[in-house]
C-alpha positions in Angstrom: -12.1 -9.9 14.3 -14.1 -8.8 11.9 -15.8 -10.1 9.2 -14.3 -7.7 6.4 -11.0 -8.6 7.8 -11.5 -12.4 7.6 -12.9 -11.9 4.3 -9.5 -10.1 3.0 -7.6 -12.7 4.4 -9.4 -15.0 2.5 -8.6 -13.5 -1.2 -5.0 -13.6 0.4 -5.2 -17.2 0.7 -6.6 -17.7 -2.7 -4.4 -15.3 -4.2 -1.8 -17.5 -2.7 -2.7 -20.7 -3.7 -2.7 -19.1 -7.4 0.8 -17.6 -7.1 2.4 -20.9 -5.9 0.5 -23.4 -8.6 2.1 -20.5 -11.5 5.2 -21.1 -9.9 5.9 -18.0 -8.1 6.3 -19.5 -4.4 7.8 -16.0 -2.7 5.1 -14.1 -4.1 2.5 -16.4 -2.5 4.1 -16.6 0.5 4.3 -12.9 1.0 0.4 -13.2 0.3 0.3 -15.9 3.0 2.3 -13.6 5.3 -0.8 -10.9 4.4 -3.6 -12.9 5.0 -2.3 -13.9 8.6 -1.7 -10.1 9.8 -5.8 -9.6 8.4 -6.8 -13.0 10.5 -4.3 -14.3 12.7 -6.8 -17.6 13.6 -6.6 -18.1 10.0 -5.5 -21.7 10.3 -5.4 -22.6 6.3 -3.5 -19.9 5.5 -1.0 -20.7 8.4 -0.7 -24.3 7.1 -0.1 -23.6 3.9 3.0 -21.4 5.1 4.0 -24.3 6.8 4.5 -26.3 4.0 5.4 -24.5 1.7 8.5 -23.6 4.1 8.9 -27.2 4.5 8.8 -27.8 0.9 11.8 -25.3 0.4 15.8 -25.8 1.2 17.2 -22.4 3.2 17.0 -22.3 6.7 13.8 -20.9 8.5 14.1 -17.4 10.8 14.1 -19.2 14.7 11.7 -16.4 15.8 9.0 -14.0 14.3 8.2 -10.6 16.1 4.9 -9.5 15.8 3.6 -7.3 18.0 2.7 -6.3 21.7 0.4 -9.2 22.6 -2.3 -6.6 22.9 -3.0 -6.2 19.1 -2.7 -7.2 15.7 0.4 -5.9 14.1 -0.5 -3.1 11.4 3.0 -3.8 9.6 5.7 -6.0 9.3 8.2 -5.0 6.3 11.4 -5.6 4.7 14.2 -2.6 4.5 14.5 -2.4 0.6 18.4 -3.5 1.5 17.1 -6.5 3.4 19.3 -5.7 6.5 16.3 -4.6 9.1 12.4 -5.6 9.9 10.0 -2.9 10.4 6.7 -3.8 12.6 4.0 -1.6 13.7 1.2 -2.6 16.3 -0.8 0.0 18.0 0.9 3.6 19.1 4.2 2.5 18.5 6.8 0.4 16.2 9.6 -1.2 16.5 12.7 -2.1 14.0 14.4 -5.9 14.2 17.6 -7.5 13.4 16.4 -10.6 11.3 19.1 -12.3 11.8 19.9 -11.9 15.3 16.1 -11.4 15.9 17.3 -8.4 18.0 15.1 -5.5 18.8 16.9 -2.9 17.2 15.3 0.5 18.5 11.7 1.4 19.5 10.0 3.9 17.5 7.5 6.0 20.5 5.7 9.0 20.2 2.6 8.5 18.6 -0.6 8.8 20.8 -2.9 6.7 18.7 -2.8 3.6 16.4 0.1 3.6 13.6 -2.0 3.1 10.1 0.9 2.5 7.8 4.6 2.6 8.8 7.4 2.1 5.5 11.2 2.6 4.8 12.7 4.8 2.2 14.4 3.3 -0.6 17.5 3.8 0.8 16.6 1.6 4.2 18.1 5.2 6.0 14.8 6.3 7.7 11.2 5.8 8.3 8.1 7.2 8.0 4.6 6.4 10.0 1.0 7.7 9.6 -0.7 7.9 12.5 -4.8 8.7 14.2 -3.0 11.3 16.3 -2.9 13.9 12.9 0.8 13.5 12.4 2.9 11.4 10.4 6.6 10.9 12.2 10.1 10.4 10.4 12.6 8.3 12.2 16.3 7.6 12.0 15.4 3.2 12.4 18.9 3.0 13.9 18.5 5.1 16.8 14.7 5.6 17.0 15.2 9.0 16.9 11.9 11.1 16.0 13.7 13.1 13.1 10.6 15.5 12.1 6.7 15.7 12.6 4.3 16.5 9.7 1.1 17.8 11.5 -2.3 17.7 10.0 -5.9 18.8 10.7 -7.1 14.7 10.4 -6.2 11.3 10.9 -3.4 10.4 8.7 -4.1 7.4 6.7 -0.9 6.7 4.5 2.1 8.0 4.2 5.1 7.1 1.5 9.0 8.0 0.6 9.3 9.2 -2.7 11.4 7.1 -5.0 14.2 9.4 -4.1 13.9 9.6 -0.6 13.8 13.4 -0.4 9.7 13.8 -0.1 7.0 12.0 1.4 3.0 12.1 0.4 0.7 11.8 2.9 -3.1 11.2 2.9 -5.7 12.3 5.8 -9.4 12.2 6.6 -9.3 16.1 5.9 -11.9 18.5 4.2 -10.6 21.8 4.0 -11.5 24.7 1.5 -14.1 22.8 -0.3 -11.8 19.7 -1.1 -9.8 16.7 0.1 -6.3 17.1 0.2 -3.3 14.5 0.0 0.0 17.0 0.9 3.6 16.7 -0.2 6.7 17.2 2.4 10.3 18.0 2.3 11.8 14.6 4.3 13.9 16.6 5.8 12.9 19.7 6.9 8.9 18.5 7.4 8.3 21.7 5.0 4.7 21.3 3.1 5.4 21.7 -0.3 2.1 21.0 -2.6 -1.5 19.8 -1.6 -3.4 18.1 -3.7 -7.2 18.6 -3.8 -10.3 16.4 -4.4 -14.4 17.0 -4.8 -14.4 13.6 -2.9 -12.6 11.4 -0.2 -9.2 10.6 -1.1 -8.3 7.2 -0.5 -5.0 6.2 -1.7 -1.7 8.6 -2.3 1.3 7.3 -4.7 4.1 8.4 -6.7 4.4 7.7 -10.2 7.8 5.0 -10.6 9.8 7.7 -11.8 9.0 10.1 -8.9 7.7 12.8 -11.2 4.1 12.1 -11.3 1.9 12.1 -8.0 -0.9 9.7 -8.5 -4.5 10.3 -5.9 -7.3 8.1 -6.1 -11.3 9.0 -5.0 -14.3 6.9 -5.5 -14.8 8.7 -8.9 -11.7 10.0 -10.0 -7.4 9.2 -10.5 -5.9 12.3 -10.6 -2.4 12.6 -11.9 -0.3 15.6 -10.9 3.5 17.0 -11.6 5.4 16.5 -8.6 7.6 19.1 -8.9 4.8 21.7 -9.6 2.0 20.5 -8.2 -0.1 20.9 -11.5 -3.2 18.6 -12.6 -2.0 16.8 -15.4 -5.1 14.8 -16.3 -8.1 13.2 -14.7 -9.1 9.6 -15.1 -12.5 8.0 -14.3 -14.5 5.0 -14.0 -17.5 6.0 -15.9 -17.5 6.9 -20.2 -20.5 9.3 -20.2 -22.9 11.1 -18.2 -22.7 11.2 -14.2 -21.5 7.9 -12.6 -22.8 5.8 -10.0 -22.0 3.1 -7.8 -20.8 1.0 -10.4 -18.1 3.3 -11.3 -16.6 3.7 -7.9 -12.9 3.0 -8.4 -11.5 0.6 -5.9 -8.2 0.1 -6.7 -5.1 1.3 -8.8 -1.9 0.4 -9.3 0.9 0.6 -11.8 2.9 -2.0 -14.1 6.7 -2.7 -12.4 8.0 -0.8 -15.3 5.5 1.9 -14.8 3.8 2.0 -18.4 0.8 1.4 -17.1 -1.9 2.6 -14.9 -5.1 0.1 -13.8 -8.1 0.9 -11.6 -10.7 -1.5 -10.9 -15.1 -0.6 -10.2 -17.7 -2.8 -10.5 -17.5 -3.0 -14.2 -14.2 -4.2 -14.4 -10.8 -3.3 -14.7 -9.5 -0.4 -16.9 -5.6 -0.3 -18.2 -4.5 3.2 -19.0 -1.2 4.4 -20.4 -0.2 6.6 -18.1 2.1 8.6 -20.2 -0.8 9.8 -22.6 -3.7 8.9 -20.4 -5.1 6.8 -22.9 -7.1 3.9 -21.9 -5.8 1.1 -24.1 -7.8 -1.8 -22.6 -11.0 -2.9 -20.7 -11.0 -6.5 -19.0 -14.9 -6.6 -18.1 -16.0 -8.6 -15.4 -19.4 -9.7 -13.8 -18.8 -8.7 -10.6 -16.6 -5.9 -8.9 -12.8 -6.5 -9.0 -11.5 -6.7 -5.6 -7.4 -6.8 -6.4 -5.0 -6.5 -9.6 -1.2 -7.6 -9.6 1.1 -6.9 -12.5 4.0 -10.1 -13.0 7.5 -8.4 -12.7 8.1 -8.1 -16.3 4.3 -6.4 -16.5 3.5 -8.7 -19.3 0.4 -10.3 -17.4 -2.1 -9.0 -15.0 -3.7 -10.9 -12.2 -7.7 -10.0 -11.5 -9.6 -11.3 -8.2 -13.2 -10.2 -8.4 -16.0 -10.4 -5.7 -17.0 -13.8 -6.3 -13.1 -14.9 -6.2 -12.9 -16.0 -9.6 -9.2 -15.2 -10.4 -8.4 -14.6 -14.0 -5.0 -14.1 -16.2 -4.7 -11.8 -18.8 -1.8 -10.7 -21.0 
């Protein structure tokens, strides 16, 4: 295990402990559930589950799947109708009755660990991102591969649109002078835009609404028409002049009712409206934010910095 991985479980925990004192016991419990698939030795943070469970009247699943024995599972997920459990542990996944606790198919055919692994909002397929350059589409039913979307790099992430019809992917590839994050057809693995980046792209998302496509570098949030595939606008970490490490952007999100765009550096968080691209607000900090979580009705934001000092602002 190592240490970065222990450390992450540990703002989990914390992050945890926060969410329940507010109130919001699912939320921290979900955060609980994170910080064990970071450290599974994490003892506190397995506690903690325990009582809070204990503390709480519905009637606890009888078994948890959650993985091969031979490594840590990479993902265990909710269908977004609540009827199947997604898990993904090294080259392969597998989808779960949680009721039954039933294995209900076996998702094989990667040849090398499964990075991310997700439903689309309609709980009707799934989509993993794999070290073996592809990212697979299955029907979670069957486990039947439905299409393979081949790149020239390890895929890091891949994502349903909100529709279901397209899915963004993002791989260690540097082609043509650029990074590229790529757009697919779901359903006929057709490539249909790729994005490009002076630096590494880290992160891939769509915009609530599906029609914005949202990348993330170290310097830059670029925000691009899904439909067309044209740059929008840029957003960066730094005001003036050429940035340095302190205006490497870590991470970004958006509100729940997608009005608003954060990233987080070493100088803080920024809040952007992501309609205009306006930044409307800075939350500074004296050391680099590690995390940001909107409430659900995006009225309050949720900061964990470095030095795990967790702060609320509205």
């Amino acid at each position: 295990m190592t240490e970065l991985r222990k450390e992450v479980a540990r703002n989990e925990r914390l992050v945890a402990q926060e969410l329940y004192r507010r109130g919001q016991g699912a939320d921290a419990l979900a955060h609980l559930a994170r910080a064990l698939n970071y450290d599974p030795k994490c003892t506190l943070a397995a506690e903690a589950a325990v009582a809070m469970l204990n503390r709480w009247s519905f009637p606890v699943p009888y078994a948890v799947h959650a993985g091969d024995g031979h490594s840590n599972s990479g993902t265990i997920v909710f269908s977004p109708d609540g009827g199947l459990v997604l898990t993904a542990c090294g080259t392969q996944a597998s989808i779960w009755d949680p009721h039954t606790g039933r294995r209900v198919a076996v998702l094989s055919g990667h040849s090398e660990e499964i990075n991310e692994a997700s439903f689309c909002p309609a709980s009707q397929l799934v989509v993993t991102a794999s070290d073996d350059k592809t990212a697979r589409i299955w029907d979670p039913r069957s486990g039947e591969s439905l299409t393979t979307l081949r790149h020239k790099g390890e895929v890091d992430e891949a994502a349903f649109s909100p529709d279901g019809r397209s899915v963004l992917t993002v791989s260690d590839v540097f082609d043509d002078d650029c990074y590229e994050s790529v757009l697919w057809d779901a359903q006929t693995g057709k490539m249909l835009l790729t994005l490009g980046h002076d630096d590494f792209v880290s992160s891939a998302c769509f915009s609530p609404n599906g029609g914005q496509l949202v990348t993330r570098s170290k310097r830059s949030i670029r925000v691009w028409c899904a439909s067309s595939g044209v740059l929008q606008r840029t957003l960066t970490g730094s005001d003036e002049g050429e940035p340095d490490d302190r205006d490497t952007i870590c991470v970004s999100g958006f509100s729940p009712d997608g009005r608003l765009l954060v990233s987080t550096s070493r100088q803080g968080v920024r809040v952007w409206d992501f309609s205009t691209g306006e930044l409307v607000g800075r939350l500074p900090h004296s050391e680099a934010v590690r995390d940001v979580w909107f409430s659900r009705d995006s009225q309050e934001l949720v900061t964990l910095d470095a030095g795990y000092v967790m702060r609320v602002w509205e």
